[in-house]
Every structure is written in structure tokens, then in C-alpha cells.
N, C-alpha and C positions, 0 to 999 in steps of 0.2 A: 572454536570458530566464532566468528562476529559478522552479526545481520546488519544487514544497511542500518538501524537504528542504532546501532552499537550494543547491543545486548546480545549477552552470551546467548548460543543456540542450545539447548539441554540435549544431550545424550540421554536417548530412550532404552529403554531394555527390550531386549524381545517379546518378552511376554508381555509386555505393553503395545506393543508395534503392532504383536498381532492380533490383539484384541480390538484394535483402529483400522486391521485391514479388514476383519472381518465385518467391524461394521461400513467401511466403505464396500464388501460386500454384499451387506442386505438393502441398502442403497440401490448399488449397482443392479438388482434384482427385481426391486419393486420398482425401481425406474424403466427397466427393459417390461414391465409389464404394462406399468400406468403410459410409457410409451407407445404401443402396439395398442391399447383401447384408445389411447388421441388420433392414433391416424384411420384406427377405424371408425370412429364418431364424426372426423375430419370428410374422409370418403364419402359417407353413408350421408352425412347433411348436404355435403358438395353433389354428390351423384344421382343420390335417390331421392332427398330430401327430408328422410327419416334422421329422428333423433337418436342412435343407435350407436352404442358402442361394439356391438360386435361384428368382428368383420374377418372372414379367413384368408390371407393371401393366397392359399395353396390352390383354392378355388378362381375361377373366373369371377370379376365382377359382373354384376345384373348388369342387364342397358339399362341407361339411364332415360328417366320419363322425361328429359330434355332433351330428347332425340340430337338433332344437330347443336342445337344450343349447348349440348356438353362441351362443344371446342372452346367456348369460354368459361368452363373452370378450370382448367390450369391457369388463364390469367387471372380470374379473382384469387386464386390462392397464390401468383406473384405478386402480384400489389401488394397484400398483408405479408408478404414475407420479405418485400422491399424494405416497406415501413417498418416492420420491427427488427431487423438487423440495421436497417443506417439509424438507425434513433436509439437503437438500445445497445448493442456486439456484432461489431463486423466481424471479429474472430468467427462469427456463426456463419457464417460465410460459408460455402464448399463442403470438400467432404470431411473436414476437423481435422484430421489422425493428422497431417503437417502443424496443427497447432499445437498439440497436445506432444510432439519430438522439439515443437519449437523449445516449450515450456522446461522439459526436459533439459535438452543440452545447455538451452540461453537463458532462460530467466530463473534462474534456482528453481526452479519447480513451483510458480506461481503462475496461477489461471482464475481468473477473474469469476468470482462466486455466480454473476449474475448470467457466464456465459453458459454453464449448465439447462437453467430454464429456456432462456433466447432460444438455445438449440434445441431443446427439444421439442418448443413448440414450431418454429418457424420449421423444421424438418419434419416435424408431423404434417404441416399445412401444406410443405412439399410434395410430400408423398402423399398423402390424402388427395390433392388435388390433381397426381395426374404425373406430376416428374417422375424420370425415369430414373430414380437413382433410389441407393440402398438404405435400410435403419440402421446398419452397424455403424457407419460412422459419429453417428450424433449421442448413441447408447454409450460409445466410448469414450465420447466426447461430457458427456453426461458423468460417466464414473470417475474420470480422470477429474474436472471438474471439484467432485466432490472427495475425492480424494486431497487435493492442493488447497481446500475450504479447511478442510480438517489439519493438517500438515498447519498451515495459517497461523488456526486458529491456535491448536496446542503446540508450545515451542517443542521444538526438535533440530536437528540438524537438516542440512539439505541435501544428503544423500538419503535420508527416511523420508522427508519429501517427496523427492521424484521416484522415490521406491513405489511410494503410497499413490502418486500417480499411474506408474507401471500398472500396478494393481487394479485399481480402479479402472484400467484400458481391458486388462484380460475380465476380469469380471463381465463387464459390458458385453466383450464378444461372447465369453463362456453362455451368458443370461439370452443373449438373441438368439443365438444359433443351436443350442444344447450341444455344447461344446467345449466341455472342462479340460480338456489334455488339450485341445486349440489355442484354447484362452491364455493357457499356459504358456506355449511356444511361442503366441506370438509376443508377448511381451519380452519374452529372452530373445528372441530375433530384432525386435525393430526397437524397444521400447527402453530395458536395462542398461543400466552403462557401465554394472555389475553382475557378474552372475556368482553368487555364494550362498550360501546356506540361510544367512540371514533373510538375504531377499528374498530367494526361491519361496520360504516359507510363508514372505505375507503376501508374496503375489498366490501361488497354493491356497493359502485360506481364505483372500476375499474370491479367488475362480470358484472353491469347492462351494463357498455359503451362496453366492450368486446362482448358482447352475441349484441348488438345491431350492432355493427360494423360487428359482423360474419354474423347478419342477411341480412345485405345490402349487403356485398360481395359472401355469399355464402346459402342464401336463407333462408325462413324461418321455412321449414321440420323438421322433428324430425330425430336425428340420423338413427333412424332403422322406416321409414314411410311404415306403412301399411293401407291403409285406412280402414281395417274391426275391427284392432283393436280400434279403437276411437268410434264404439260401444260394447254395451256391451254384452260382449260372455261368463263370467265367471259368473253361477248363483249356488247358493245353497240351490238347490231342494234337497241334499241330507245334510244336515249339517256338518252328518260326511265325507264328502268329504274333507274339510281340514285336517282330520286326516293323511292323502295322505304326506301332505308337510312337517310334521315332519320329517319322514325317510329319504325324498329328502334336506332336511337340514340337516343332520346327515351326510350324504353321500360326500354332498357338503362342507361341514366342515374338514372331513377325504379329501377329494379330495384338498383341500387347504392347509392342513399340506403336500399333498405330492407335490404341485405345489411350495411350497417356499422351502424343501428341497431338490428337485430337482435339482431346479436352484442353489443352492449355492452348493451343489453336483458336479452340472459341472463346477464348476468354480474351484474348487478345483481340480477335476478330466486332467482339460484343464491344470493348472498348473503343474501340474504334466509329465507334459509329455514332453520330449525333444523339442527344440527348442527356435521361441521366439515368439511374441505375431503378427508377419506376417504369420508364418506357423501354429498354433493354430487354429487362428480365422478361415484363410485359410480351414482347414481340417474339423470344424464345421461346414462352410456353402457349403463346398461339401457335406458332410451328409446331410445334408438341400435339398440341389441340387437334390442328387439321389432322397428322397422320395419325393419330389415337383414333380418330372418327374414321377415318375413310379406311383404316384395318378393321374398324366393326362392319362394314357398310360389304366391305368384299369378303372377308373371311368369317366373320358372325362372332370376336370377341376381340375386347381392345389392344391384346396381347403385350404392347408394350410399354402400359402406363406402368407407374407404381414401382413396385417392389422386383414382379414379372415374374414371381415361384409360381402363378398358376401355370405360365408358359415350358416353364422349366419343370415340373409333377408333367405335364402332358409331353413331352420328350423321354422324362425314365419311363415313362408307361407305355410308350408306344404308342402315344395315339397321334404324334403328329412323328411322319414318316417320308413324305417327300424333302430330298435334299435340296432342291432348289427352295423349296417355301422356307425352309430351316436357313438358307445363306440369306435369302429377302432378308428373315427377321433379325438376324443378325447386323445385317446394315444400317436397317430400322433402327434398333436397340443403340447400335453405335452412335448414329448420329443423334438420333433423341435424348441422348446421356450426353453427349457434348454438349446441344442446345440447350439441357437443363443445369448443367453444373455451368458451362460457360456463363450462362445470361444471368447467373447469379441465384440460382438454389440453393439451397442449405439439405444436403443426404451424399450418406457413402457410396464407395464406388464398388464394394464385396458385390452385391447384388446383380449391378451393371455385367460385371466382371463371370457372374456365376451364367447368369442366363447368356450371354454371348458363349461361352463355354462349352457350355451343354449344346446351343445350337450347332455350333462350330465341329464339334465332338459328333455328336447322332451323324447331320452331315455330310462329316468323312468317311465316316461309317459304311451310311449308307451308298455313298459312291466307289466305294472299293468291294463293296456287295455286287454294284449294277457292273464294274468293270471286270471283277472277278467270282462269279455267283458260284463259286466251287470253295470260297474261303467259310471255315466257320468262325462267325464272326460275332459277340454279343454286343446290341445296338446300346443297352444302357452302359456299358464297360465305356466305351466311348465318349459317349456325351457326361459320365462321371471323369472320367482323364482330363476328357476335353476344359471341365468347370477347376478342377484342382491345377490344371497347367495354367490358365487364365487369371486365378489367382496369385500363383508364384510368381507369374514372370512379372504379371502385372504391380504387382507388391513388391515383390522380393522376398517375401515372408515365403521362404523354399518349401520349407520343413510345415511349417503351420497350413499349408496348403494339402499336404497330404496328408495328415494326422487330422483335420479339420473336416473335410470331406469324406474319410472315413465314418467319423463319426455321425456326420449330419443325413449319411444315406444307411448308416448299420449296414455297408455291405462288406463283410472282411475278405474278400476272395479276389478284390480288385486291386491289392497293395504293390504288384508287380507292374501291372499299365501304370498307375501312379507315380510311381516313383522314372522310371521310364521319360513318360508324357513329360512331368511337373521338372526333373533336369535337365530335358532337352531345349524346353521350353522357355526356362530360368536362364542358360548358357546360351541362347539366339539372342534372347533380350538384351545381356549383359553382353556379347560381343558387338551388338547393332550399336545399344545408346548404356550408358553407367548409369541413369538413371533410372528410379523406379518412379510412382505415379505418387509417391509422399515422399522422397525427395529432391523431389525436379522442382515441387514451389519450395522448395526450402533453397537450394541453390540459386536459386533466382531472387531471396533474398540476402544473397552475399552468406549464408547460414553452411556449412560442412556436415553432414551429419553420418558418422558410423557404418556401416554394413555388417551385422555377425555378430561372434557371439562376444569379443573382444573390443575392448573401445580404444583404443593406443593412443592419446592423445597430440604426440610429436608428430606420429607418422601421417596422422588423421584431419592436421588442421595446418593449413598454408600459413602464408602470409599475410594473404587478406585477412586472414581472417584474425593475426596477432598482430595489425599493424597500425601505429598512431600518425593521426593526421593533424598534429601540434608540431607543426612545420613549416619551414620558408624557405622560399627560394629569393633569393638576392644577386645581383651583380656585384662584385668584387668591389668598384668604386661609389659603392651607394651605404646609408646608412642600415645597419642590420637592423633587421624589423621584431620587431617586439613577441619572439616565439621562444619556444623548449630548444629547439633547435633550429638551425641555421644551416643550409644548404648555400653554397657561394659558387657566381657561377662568372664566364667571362661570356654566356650569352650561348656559344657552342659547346662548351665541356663543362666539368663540374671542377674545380679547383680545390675544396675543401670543403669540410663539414665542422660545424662547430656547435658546441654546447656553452648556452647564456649562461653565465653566473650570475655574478649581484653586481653590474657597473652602471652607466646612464649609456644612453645611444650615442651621447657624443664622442664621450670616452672610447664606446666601440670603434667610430670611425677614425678616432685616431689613432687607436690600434693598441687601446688599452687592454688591461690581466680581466676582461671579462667576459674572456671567449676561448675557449676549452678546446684546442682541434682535436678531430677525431678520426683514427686510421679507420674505413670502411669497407662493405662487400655490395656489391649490386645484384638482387637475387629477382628473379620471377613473380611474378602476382602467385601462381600456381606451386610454387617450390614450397614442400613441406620442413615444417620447421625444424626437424631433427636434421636435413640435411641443410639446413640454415647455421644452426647448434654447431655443427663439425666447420664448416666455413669458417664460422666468429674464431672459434679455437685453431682453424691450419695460420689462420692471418690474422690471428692476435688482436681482434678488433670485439665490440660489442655494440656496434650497430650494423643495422643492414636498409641497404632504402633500397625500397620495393619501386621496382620499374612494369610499367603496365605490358612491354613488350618484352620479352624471355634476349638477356643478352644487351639490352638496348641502355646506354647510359646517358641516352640525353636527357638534359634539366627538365624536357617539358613530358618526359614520359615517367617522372619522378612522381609515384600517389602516395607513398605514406613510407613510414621506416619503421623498424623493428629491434628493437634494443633488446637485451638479454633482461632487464627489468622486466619488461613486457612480457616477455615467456614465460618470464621465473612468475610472477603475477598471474599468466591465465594456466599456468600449471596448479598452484595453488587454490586459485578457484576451482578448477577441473579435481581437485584430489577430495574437494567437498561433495562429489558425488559418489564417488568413490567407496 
């Protein structure tokens, strides 16, 4: 294979590969830690004023001795997070994980060295100051990062590459969450464009060195540790008791189609609006500001800034119980996470996603308690389903949603509501809208990307997305215009298509040897290329021009064309990942 410079890519051995994933690994580990002490130093200077690196999410934070004046630190921590993303990585922008599939499918597996730090400080300043959004995305954004630095720096091929990416994605989740078997799926669900032996192993050894480094640094607890749940509290003396979690899946599926367009709702909505991306961001994290205050002012803790595990430890524990206060803060949580990711914060959306879940889940819970008080019914079972369904739909990440929540709560007795919940939940989303909340921004930049454990490339990438716009459209009696190709038209139909040789324009118009015709197909924007592939071959042809309307052959619905070059071309690329 040959890198844009023209220099061979070296083929690495495994025992090499993995001694680069492990150390994107220990990386990926001491960043998930040194990250968690910046946004608790971030908090603690913002809120308290103490110079303090330690800081426990699972807990409430203090009130702050700036009584109301707190509603402007979420805006000082937008400003400096304006500033350091448009000046230094707008990739740092949002919640990552679409930049990091970007990297993957489209740019060989290169991520800009410098977007690692951007993100993880401008995400720590996020979340320190008040945004309502998660650390996973920037940890992952962080390992992936340093993975494609490395990948860079020592030649390899671009399938070890994006491997080493993968790797660096699972590591990051494995290291935040204590979650080595999560870390794991999720990179063969969203992230591999391979699943084999090779890979498995270096995604495996940087998750294993990551979770083991988190473990030394930052203990060996379960994300969300409650000691009653690690026995078993979920029995089914009534069978039909899991009938319960279909509806709470249904629900939680509908709650996910309106969680991702939401956020891409605000982002649109924030664009729209005079100014520039200092006053934006600015005026979403006042809106942040006021209802982060006025939830201390009536309920006695912020409940929705940050991270929000303290909100979600006080749901598995029982200590917040009424369903209506549980749907408020849901609302809360929703739209506070739209206003933060919209108006231009830098953190994930896992967190968002967990705490809306868990409130969503308790709840339901407890409404089908008040409606039917003869059910036996366990409240954490719920608001656990509810957080793993939230996940899956939200993501798409099925499987790493209930393998992941397992682990994060050590409760093994809940894998039946799980699985349950987290499919019904996954199969609402996926029949409402195809997309998930990473890749709705990829679609909307013209980007295809994957579902599963299989990547098909024919079946998986349209025409838009194989199609060259090194073309013209011309009138029959005018001079052909100086393109690859030549679309010729009498203004209402299309009359021919031609490919330039080597003649002058004049010679073209008088109807010289240096114009190629070419028998064609007119295919869809949307029509994937294997069913293009069978086309070229029933009608003998090896071009296709891509019409924006499905069926439509007029000249001016004519955006780009598709030759069999061109396949054969982003197949070859596509087999470098491979």
C-alpha cells in the first residue's frame, strides 16, 4: 500500500501492534485519570474557589459561596471554551465519538495530535463549570487521539491504524467507567470495520492495561457502587413481571429519538441566532446557569449540572422516590444537555443518556407501583433497564449497553429486564428514525457510516458518497467545456454523455475523435452501489450519473456521476482498512 507521500506503509507483526496498543493503553488510563482530577480542580476553583483536585461525582456538590452568582459559571467556563476550540480544534467541538468514526471510515485513521489535549481540557472546563454533558466522550476522544499520533508517527498500514484508534476508543470507555468487557463491545459495534483475531487482540490489550491502570489510580469500585445491589434483589415470583419492561423499553426508545433530535435541534437553533460562537455558547450556559440555581433554591442540590451520577447513586438508593420529581428532572437533564451540547460545549452524551434513564426507569417504576400496588416490583431493576435502554437506543451500541451497565452497577441478577428493556428500546428507535446520536452528525455530513458487526462496503455506501463532480453539462450546439466528462443536453433531455480525450474545444465542436460517447444508467443519490455494480453490467455501460431525485433524468437534477473507476478506486481504499 502507498501513503499520500508515496512511501510504502510497513506491515507490523502482532507482537509489535500489541505492544503499541498496550501502550495507547496506559495512555488511555492515566488520561482517564489526569482527566477526572481537571474537572475536579475545574469545579472546585469555579464553585468553591478552593484549589482542589479532588472532587466525587457520585456525591452532590457543595453550594457554592457564590450563592446566585453561581449562574455565571457555566458562562465563564463557555467563554474559555469558546476560545480554545475556535483558536485551536473545532474537532473538540461536541460529544467526539462522530469524529473519531469520522477518522476511521474517511481519513485513514488520522486525528490531529493537538485535538487530544483541546479536548480534554476544553471538556474538563465544560464539565467543571456546570454543562450538563458526560467525560466519556472526550476520554475517548483523548485515546483515539493518541492512538492515530502513534499509528503517524511509526509507519504501518491503515488498517493497524484505525485498529489502534478502535483501541484507544475502548480503552478510554473501559478507563472512565470500569468497564473492560464494555470497552470491548463497544469498539466491535461502532468503531471496527474488522472483527478478527488480530484486532480483537489489540483492542483487548489496550481495554485490559487501561481498566488496570484506572484500577491502581482510581480504585477498584464499580462506577455506580452500591453494596445491596451485588446481592440479589430482582426475583420472578411473578413471571409476568417482565412484561413491565417491554413498555419501559418502548418508552425509552421514543425518549431516545427525542434525546438525539434535540440536541441536533439546538445546534441548529443556536446557529441561527445573531452573533458568534462566544455569545451562543455564552447564552446556553446562562440558561444552564439559571436552572442549575433555581433546582438548588427549590429542591436543596444542583442536580443537573455536570456529570449528574450524584442524581443517578440517589435513584439506585432510593432516596429520590416521587415519579413526578424523577420525570421534572428528566426534562431538566434533556433540555440542559441540548442547551449545553447545542450552544457549543465540548463532553459526551453516555452520562446525559444514563441519568435521563435511570430517572425515566425509577419513574415508571414507581407509577405502575401507584397504579398497581399488588405488583412486586424492584425500583433499582428499573431505573438500571431504564439507563442500559437509554444507552442502546441512544447509541446504537445494543450489546455494549447491557454488558456495560452490568458491570458499572455489579448487579448480575438484572440481565433478563436488560436485555428485554435495552431491545425493545433499540427496535422503537430504529423503526421511528435509522439514525443514532453519532451518526445523525455524520450523515449530515454527506459521511455513511456502518451499523454492526460487519462493514459490506457495496451495500453500505450510495452514490453520494462514490460520486465525482469533474463534470459538465453542456447544450448540444455550444462548445464542450473543458471537464472528465461531458453531459450534453438539448436543455429538456439529456442526449449523450461523453468522455474528453486529448483534442482542442474547437476540434470538439466540430465534431472531432476527442469525445468518447458513453452508453449510461441514471441512478438515485440514495441507491447503493452494489445495486449500481449490477446496473453498469445488465446495460453494458460503466458510468452512472447520479440524479438528486430517485427516477428523475432531467439535466438539472444531474449532481455528480459514478464510473466503475471510481468504485474500483474507493473499494481499494476501503480494503486498507480491512
Amino acid at each position: 500500500m502507498m501513503n499520500s507521500a508515496g512511501q510504502q506503509e510497513a506491515g507490523r507483526s502482532l507482537g509489535f501492534m500489541i505492544l503499541v496498543a498496550i501502550l495507547t493503553g496506559v495512555i488511555a488510563g492515566i488520561g482517564a485519570w489526569a482527566f477526572r482530577m481537571l474537572i475536579g480542580l475545574v469545579h472546585n476553583v469555579l464553585f468553591l474557589g478552593e484549589f482542589v483536585f479532588q472532587y466525587d461525582a457520585n456525591r452532590h456538590a457543595a453550594a457554592s459561596p457564590w450563592d446566585w452568582g453561581v449562574i455565571l459559571v457555566p458562562v465563564a467556563g463557555a467563554l474559555f471554551v469558546a476560545w480554545l476550540v475556535r483558536n485551536f480544534a473545532p474537532e473538540a467541538r461536541g460529544h467526539g465519538v462522530p469524529e473519531v468514526m469520522d477518522a476511521i471510515y474517511y481519513n485513514r485513521g488520522v486525528i490531529r495530535p493537538r485535538v487530544a489535549m483541546v479536548k480534554s481540557l476544553a471538556s474538563a472546563v465544560s464539565i467543571g463549570s456546570g454543562a450538563a454533558v458526560g467525560r466519556e466522550g472526550p476520554i475517548i476522544q483523548i485515546g483515539s487521539a493518541f492512538g492515530s499520533t502513534v499509528g503517524q508517527l511509526i509507519r504501518m498500514s491503515v488498517h493497524d491504524r484505525v485498529t489502534l484508534i478502535a483501541a484507544g476508543a475502548g480503552a478510554g470507555i473501559a478507563a472512565t467507567f470500569n468497564a473492560p468487557l464494555g470497552g470491548i463491545v463497544f469498539t466491535i459495534e461502532l468503531l471496527l470495520a474488522s472483527v478478527n483475531a488480530r484486532t480483537l487482540l489489540m483492542v483487548a490489550s489496550a481495554t485490559a492495561t487501561a481498566t488496570y491502570i484506572s484500577h491502581w489510580l482510581l480504585g477498584v469500585e464499580p462506577s455506580f457502587y452500591i453494596p445491596e445491589l451485588e446481592y440479589p434483589n430482582f426475583h420472578l415470583d411473578q413471571g409476568w413481571t417482565l412484561v413491565a419492561f417491554f413498555p419501559l423499553g418502548a418508552l425509552l426508545g421514543l425518549l431516545s429519538v427525542v434525546f438525539i433530535r434535540s440536541i441536533y435541534a439546538m445546534e441548529k437553533f443556536f446557529d441561527r441566532i445573531p452573533g458568534n460562537y462566544y455569545t451562543r455558547h455564552a447564552l446556553g450556559m446562562l440558561c444552564v446557569g439559571i436552572m442549575m440555581y433555581l433546582m438548588f433554591l427549590q429542591a436543596g442540590h444542583y442536580y443537573i449540572q455536570g456529570v449528574g451520577y450524584a442524581t443517578i447513586m440517589d435513584v439506585l438508593q432510593g432516596t429520590l422516590t416521587n415519579p413526578w420529581f424523577l420525570l421534572l428532572l428528566l426534562v431538566l437533564k434533556l433540555l440542559a444537555t441540548g442547551l449545553s451540547l447545542g450552544s457549543g460545549a465540548s463532553g459526551g452524551v453516555f452520562s446525559p443518556a444514563l441519568f435521563m434513564g435511570a430517572a425515566a426507569g425509577a419513574a415508571f417504576g414507581h407509577l405502575c407501583l401507584l397504579f398497581f400496588p399488588h405488583l412486586q416490583l424492584d425500583m433499582p431493576t428499573f431505573a438500571i433497564a431504564g439507563m442500559a435502554a437509554a444507552i442502546g437506543g441512544s447509541t446504537g451500541a445494543f450489546i455494549t449497553a447491557i454488558v456495560m451497565i452490568s458491570e458499572m452497577t455489579q448487579d448480575p441478577t438484572v440481565i433478563l429486564p436488560l436485555i428485554i428493556t435495552v431491545s425493545t428500546a433499540y427496535a422503537v428507535r430504529k423503526h421511528v428514525m435509522r439514525e443514532s446520536i453519532y451518526t445523525m452528525k455524520l450523515i449530515g455530513r454527506g459521511h455513511t457510516v456502518p451499523e454492526g458487526l460487519q462493514a459490506p462496503f457495496l451495500t453500505n455506501h450510495t452514490a453520494r458518497d462514490a460520486m465525482n463532480l469533474n463534470f459538465a453539462v453542456a447544450r448540444e450546439d455550444t462548445v464542450a467545456p473543458d471537464s472528465a466528462i461531458v453531459i450534453m443536453t438539448n436543455d429538456e433531455r439529456i442526449t449523450g454523455v461523453f468522455e474528453r480525450v486529448s483534442a482542442g474545444a474547437e476540434e470538439a465542436r466540430q465534431g472531432g475523435q476527442d469525445r468518447k460517447p458513453w452508453n449510461y444508467i441514471v441512478v438515485g443519490e440514495r441507491e447503493n452501489l452494489l445495486n449500481i455494480l449490477e446496473s453498469m453490467v445488465a446495460r453494458k455501460t460503466d458510468i452512472a450519473l447520479v440524479s438528486r431525485r430517485s427516477g428523475s433524468e432531467s439535466p438539472e437534477d444531474i449532481i455528480g456521476v459514478v464510473t466503475s473507476a471510481h468504485i474500483a478506486a474507493l473499494i481499494r481504499q476501503w480494503q486498507e482498512l480491512l
